[in-house]
C-alpha positions in Angstrom: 0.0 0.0 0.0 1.7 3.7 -1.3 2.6 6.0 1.3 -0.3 8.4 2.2 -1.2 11.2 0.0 -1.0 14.6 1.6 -3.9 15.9 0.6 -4.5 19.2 -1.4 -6.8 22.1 -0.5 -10.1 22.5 -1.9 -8.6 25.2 -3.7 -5.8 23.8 -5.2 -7.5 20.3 -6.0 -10.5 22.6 -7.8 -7.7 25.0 -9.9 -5.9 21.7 -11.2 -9.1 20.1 -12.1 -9.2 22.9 -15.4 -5.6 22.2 -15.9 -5.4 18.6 -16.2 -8.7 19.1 -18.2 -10.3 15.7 -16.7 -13.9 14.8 -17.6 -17.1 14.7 -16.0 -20.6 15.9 -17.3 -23.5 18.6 -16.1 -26.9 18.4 -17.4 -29.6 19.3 -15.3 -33.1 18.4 -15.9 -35.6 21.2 -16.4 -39.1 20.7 -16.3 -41.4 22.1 -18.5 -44.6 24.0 -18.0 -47.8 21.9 -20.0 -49.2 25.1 -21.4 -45.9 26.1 -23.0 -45.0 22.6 -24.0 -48.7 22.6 -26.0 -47.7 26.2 -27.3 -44.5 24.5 -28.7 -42.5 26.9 -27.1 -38.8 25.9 -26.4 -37.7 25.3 -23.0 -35.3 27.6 -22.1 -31.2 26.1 -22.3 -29.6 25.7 -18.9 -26.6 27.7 -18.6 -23.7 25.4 -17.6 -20.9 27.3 -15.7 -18.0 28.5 -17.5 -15.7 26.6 -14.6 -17.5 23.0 -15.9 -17.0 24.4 -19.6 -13.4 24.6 -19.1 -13.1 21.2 -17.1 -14.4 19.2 -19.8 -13.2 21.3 -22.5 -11.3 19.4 -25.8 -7.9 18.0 -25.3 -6.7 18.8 -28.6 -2.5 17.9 -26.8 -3.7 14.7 -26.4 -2.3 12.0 -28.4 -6.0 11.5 -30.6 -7.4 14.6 -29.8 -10.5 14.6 -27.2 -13.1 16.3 -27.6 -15.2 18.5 -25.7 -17.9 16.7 -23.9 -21.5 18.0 -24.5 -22.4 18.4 -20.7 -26.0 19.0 -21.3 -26.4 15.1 -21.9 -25.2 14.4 -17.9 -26.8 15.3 -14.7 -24.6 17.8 -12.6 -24.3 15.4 -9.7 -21.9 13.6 -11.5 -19.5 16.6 -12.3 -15.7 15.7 -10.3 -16.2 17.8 -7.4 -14.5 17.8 -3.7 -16.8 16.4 -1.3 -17.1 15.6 1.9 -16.5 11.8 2.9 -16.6 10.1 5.6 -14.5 6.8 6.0 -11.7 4.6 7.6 -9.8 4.3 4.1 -6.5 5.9 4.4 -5.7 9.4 1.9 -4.7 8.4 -1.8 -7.2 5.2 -1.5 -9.6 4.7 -4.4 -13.3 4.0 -3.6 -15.4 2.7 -6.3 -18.9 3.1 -4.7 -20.8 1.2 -6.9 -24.9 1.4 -6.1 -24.3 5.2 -6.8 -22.3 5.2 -10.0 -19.1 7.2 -8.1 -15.9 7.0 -7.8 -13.8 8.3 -4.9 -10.4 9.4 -4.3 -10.1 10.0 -0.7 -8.1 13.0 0.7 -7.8 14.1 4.2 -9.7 15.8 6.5 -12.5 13.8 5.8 -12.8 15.0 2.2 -12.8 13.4 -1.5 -12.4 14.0 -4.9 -15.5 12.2 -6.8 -16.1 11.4 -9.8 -19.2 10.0 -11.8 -18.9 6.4 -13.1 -20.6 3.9 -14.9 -20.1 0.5 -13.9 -20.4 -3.4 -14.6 -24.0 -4.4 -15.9 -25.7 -7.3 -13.7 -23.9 -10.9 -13.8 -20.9 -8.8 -15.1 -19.7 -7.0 -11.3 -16.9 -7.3 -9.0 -16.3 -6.2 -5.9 -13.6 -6.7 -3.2 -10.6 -4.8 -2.4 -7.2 -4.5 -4.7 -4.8 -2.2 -6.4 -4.5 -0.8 -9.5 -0.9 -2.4 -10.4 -0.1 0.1 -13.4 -1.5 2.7 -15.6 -1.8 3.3 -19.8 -2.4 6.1 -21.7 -4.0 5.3 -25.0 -4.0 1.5 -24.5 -4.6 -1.9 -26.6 -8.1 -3.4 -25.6 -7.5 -6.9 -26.1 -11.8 -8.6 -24.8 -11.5 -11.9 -22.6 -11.9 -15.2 -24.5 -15.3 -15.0 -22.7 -16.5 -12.4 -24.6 -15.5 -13.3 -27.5 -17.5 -16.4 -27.4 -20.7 -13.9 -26.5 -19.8 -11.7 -29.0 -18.3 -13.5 -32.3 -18.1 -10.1 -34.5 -15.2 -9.4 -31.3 -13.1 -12.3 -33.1 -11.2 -9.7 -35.2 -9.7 -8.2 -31.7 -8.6 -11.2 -30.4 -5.0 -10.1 -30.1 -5.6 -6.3 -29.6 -7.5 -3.3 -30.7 -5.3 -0.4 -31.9 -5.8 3.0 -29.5 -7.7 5.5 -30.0 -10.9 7.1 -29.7 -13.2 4.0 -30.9 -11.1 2.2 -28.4 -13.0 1.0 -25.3 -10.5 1.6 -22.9 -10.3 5.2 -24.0 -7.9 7.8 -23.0 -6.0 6.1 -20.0 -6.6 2.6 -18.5 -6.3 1.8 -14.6 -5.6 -1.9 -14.4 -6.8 -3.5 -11.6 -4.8 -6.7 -9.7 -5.9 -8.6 -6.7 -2.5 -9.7 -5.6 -1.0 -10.8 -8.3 -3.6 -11.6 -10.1 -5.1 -9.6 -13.0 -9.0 -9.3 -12.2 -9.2 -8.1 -16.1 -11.3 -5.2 -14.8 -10.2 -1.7 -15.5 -11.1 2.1 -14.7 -11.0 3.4 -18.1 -12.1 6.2 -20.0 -15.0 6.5 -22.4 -16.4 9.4 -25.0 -20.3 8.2 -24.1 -21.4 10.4 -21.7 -24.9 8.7 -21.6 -23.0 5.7 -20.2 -22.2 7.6 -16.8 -24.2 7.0 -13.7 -25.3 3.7 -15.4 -24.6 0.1 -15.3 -24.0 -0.8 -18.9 -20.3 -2.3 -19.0 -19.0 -5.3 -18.9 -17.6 -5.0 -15.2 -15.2 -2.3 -15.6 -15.5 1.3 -14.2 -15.5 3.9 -17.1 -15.1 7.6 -16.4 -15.4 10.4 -19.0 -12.1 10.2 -20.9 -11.2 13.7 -19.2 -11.4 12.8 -15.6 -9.9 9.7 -16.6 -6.7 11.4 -17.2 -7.3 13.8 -14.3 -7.0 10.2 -12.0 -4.7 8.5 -14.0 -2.4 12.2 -13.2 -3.4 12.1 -9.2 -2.7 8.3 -8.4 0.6 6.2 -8.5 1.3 2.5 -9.2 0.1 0.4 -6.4 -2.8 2.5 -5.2 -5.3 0.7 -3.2 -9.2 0.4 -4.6 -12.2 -1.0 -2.9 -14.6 -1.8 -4.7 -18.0 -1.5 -3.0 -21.4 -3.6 -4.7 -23.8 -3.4 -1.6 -25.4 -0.2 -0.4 -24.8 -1.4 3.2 -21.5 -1.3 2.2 -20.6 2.6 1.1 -19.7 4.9 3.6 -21.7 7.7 4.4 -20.8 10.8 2.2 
C-alpha cells in the first residue's frame, strides 16, 4: 500500500481540475410547464458554468485529440467535485462506490475527490478490495476469450484493438490486480457520456475520458481500490 497522499486544499485540487482538463458531465433536468409545451415553445437552455466548460473542454494535446464533452447530456451530480467523505480508508485510496455510480479518491480531512462512473451491468460485477498495479495512456483493448465467445463479430480483436478514440479503454486505462492476479477489470475512460451513472459495462469502471486522465495524473502504481457492490456497504458521504 503507497505511502499516504498529503492531501491538497479544496482550492488547489479545484484549480488543477481545469488544468489537467479531466472529464465529467453537467446536465440538469428542467421541467417544463404543460401550457408552454402545447404552445411549442422551447424550454429555455440551462446555462452550464463556464468553470465546468473549461473542465471538460477538448484535449486537442492529447495523443487522438479529445473532444469537448457536451455536458448538457449528464446530470450535474456527476461533475468531479471535492466532497465531503466520511471513511476509515486511508488518503490516496480509491473508492469505487458502486450502487451510486461514483468513484472516490479520498483525501484528508475527511474529504474526496468524486467522480461520476458507470459500472459493470448485472452478472458482469466485481467487488472486493485490490490495487490498481499500473496505468496506460491510449491502450490496446484486447476482450476476454469469454466475450469473444458472446460476441463473435469481437473475433477480429482477439490479439488487440489499436488505440484510439473508438477504443473501449479510452484515453487512460487503470488496471486492476488482486494480488497478483489480474482481475481483467479496468477504470478506463470512455467518450459516451450517456453511459455515466449507469450500469451498462461489462464489469469495468469507465469515467469520461477527461477525468480519466485527471485520475490517471493524481494516483501512482500500487494504489489501493475497494470496490463496493452493496449499499450497506458505502460509507456515508
Amino acid at each position: 500500500m503507497p505511502e499516504t497522499l498529503a492531501a491538497p486544499s479544496r482550492r488547489a485540487v479545484l484549480a488543477g481540475f481545469a488544468g489537467l482538463s479531466a472529464l465529467t458531465l453537467a446536465g440538469c433536468q428542467t421541467g417544463r410547464n404543460p401550457r408552454i409545451a402545447q404552445a411549442g415553445a422551447v424550454a429555455p437552455r440551462r446555462v452550464i458554468d463556464p468553470y465546468y466548460l473549461q473542465m471538460y473542454a477538448a484535449m486537442p494535446e492529447e495523443k487522438y485529440p479529445v473532444p469537448a464533452v457536451d455536458l448538457s447530456k449528464l446530470d450535474p451530480v456527476y461533475f468531479r467535485q471535492v466532497v465531503p467523505y466520511r471513511t476509515t480508508e486511508r488518503p490516496g485510496t480509491l473508492v469505487v462506490d458502486t450502487p451510486n455510480r461514483f468513484l472516490y479518491l479520498v483525501m484528508e480531512n475527511g474529504e474526496a475527490l468524486r467522480y461520476g462512473v458507470g459500472i459493470g451491468r448485472a452478472g458482469f460485477s466485481w467487488g472486493g478490495r485490490a490495487r490498481i498495479a499500473y496505468k496506460r495512456a491510449w491502450p490496446r483493448w484486447t476482450p476476454p476469450s469469454e466475450m469473444i465467445e458472446r460476441q463473435p463479430e469481437l473475433e477480429k480483436y482477439r490479439n488487440g484493438m489499436e488505440p484510439g478514440l473508438e477504443n473501449p479503454l479510452g484515453a487512460r486505462a487503470l488496471y486492476i490486480f488482486e494480488g497478483g492476479r489480474d482481475t481483467l477489470y479496468r477504470i478506463h475512460g470512455t467518450l459516451e457520456t450517456w453511459s455515466i451513472g449507469r450500469a451498462v459495462s461489462s464489469g469495468c469502471v469507465r469515467l469520461l475520458n477527461q477525468d480519466v486522465i485527471d485520475l490517471a495524473n493524481r494516483v501512482p502504481n500500487d494504489t489501493p481500490i475497494t470496490v463496493i457492490q452493496g449499499p450497506s456497504e458505502a460509507p456515508a458521504a
